[in-house]
N, C-alpha and C positions, 0 to 999 in steps of 0.2 A: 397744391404742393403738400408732399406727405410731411407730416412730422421726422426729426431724425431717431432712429434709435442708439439709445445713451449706448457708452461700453458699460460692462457688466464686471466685478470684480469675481465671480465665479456664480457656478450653476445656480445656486439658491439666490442669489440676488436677482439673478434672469428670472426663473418661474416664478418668484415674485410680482416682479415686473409686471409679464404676463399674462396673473391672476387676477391682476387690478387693472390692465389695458388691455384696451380693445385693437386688434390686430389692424385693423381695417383704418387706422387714423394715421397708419408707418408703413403698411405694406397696399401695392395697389396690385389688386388679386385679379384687374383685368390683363395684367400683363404677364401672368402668372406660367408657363407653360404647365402640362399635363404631361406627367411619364409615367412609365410602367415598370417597374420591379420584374421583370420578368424571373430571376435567378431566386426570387423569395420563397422559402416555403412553409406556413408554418409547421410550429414545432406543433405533433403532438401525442399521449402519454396516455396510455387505458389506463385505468384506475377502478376497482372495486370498491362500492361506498354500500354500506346498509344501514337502513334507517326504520327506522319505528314505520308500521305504516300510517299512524294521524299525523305523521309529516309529511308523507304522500301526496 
């Protein structure tokens, strides 16, 4: 049997949580379904960066 997961008084108390638990002792990842995002796209932004070339 999994652990229960506590309520959370907001976001930072959650990723807290989180940081110090292991997901796998509250969630049973074989029961998990698998889906697809189909509508996602990432975002993305060209950008011109110059640099010294011994950062190269």
């Amino acid at each position: 049997m999994s652990k229960r997961i506590p309520k959370f008084k907001n976001e930072n108390e959650e990723r807290e949580f989180w940081a110090a638990h292991d997901s796998t002792d509250y969630i049973d990842w074989n029961q998990a379904e698998r889906i697809t995002l189909s509508k996602l796209k990432p975002s993305v932004k060209k950008i011109s960066l110059r640099l010294p070339e011994s950062m190269l």
